[in-house]
VEXFI-672208 format. One record per residue (C-alpha): residue in one letter; y, x, z. Coordinates in pm, whole numbers, padded with zeros to 5 digits, always signed. Layout:
<pts>
aYXZ...
</pts>
This chain:
<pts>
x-01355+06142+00155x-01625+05997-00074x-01753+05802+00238x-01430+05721+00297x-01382+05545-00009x-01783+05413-00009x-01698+05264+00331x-01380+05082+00167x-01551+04969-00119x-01778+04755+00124x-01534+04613+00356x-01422+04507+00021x-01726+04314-00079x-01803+04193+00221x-01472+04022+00186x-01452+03889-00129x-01825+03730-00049x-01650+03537+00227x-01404+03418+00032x-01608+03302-00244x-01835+03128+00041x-01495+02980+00235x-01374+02864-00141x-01681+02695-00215x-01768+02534+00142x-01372+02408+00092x-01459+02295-00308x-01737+02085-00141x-01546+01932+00114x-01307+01789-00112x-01576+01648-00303x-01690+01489+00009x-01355+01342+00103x-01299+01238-00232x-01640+01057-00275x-01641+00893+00021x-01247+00778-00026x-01360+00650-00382x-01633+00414-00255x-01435+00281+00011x-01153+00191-00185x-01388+00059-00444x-01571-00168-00149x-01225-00278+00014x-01149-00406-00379x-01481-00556-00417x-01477-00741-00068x-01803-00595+00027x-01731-00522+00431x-02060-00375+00506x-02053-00105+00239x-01664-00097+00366x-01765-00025+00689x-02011+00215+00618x-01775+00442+00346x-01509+00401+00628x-01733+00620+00928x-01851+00868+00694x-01473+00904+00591x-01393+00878+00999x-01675+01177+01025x-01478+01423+00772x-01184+01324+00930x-01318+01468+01269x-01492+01736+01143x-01169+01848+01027x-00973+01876+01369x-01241+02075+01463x-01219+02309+01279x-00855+02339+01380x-00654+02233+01072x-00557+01895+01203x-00169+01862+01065x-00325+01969+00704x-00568+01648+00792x-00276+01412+00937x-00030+01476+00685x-00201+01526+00387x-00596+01486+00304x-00621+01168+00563x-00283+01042+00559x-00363+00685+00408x-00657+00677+00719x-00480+00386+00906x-00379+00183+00605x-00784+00218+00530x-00865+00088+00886x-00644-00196+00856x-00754-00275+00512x-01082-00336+00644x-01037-00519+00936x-00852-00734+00716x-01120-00778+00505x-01359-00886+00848x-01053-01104+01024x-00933-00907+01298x-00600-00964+01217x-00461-00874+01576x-00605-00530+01543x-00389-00490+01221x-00056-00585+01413x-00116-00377+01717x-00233-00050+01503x+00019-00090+01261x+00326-00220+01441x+00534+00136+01466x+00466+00224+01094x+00720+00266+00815x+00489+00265+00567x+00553-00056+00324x+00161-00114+00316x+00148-00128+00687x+00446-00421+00695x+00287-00611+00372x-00081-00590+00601x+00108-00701+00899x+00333-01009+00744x-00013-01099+00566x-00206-01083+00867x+00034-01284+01065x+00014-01581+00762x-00350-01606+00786x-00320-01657+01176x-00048-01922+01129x-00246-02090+00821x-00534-02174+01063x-00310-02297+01282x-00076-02521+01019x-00438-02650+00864x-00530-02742+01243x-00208-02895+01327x-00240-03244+01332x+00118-03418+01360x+00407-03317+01111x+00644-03172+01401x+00378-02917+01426x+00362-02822+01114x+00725-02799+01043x+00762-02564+01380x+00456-02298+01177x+00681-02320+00893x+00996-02217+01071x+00799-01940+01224x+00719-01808+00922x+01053-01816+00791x+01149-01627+01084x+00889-01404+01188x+00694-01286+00874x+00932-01319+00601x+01147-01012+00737x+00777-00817+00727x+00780-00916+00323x+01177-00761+00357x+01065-00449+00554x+00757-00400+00254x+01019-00402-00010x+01314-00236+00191x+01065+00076+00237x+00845+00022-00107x+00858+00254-00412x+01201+00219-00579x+01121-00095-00865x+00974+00042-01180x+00734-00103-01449x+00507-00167-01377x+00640-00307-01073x+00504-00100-00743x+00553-00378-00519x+00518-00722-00716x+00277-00878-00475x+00604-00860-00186x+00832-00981-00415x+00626-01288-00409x+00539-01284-00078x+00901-01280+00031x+00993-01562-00192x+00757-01797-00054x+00813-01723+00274x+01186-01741+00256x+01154-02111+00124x+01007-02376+00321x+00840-02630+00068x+00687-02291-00116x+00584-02184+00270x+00410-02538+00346x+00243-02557+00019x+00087-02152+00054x-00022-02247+00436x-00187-02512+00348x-00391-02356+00119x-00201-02517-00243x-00124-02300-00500x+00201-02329-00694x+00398-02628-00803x+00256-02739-01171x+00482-02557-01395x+00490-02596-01779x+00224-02332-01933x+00421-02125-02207x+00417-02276-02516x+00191-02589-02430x+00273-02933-02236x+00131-02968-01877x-00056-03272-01994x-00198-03137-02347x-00222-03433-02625x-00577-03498-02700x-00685-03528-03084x-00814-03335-03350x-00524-03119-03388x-00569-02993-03045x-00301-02991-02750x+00074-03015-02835x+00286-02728-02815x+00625-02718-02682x+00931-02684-03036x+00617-02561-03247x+00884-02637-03511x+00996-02290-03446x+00921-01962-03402x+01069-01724-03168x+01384-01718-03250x+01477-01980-03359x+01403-01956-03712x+01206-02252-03911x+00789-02155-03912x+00744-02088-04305x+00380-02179-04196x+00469-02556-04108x+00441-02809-04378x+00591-03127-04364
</pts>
């Protein structure tokens, strides 16, 4: 009986070391998924596609290692699930833009339709800033309208539902310039906005010593009289 219970009392060691090893060798893997995940979001932010690419095959490597050891679905659907957003982030970030539409053209995700519409823009910019008649142009502007504006809808149709701070802002813009043609001209040629007046200030500030003009400095908001304001 007393070897019975000696016997027991080692089976039960034995398996609480394994566990403490399988815990730990797991505790390290997640800091190795997590590192490497860090840096190469950090690298996609920063623009630097060489670190990118490097971050992106170690992050490729766990990403095998982890079907082989048989617990693919709990890599698919949860500790690598952003792995194709990733991808396509970087070969944004290099110009393979046809790579992004192909890999990402069956996704719901909203990230995969904002990479796609955006992808799609930069191949029709180099062709508007190419074209060299104005029928041309006007035909890339129509495609636009019609071909990557609805990927700017689809982004927003399947985005986060709108909070603050806003969890899809960049679409909202996206989808307003493409959905107007003088705003779709002016972005593929390269132009920024139409000159707008700055809060508070003129667009053409008033040199002197006083500094530029501001827009009813008479008041504060409000409406009320400035108690500061002489005169």
């Amino acid at each position: 009986m007393k070897t019975g219970n000696a016997y027991v009392r080692v089976i039960a060691k034995i398996c609480l070391l394994l566990l403490i090893v399988v815990m730990g060798a797991l505790s390290h893997y997640g800091y190795l998924v997590s590192h490497h995940l860090s840096r190469l979001e950090l690298h996609l932010q920063t623009y630097d596609a060489e670190a990118a690419r490097v971050e992106l095959n170690n992050v490729r490597y766990l990403y095998g290692q982890t079907f082989r050891l048989g617990l693919d679905f709990l890599a698919s659907r949860y500790i690598f699930r952003d792995l194709e957003i990733y991808q396509a982030r970087y070969d944004y970030l290099i110009g393979d833009y046809e790579k992004i539409k192909s890999s990402l053209a069956s996704s719901r995700d909203y990230r995969a339709a904002h990479l796609v519409g955006t992808a799609k823009f930069r191949q029709k910019q180099s062709e508007y800033k190419a074209a060299k008649d104005k029928e041309t142009k006007n035909k890339i502007v129509e495609e636009v309208i019609r071909d990557i504006n609805p990927d700017f809808r689809r982004a927003l149709e399947n985005s986060p539902a709108f909070g603050y701070l806003d969890p899809n802002f960049d679409d909202r813009w996206n989808y307003d310039i493409t959905s107007d043609p003088e705003s779709a001209a002016r972005a593929l040629a390269g132009e920024g906005p139409p000159k707008r007046i700055l809060l508070g200030f003129g667009t053409e500030p008033a040199k002197g010593k006083d500094g530029p003009s501001r827009l009813n400095e008479e008041k504060m908001p409000g409406g009320s009289p400035d108690p500061q304001r002489k005169g």
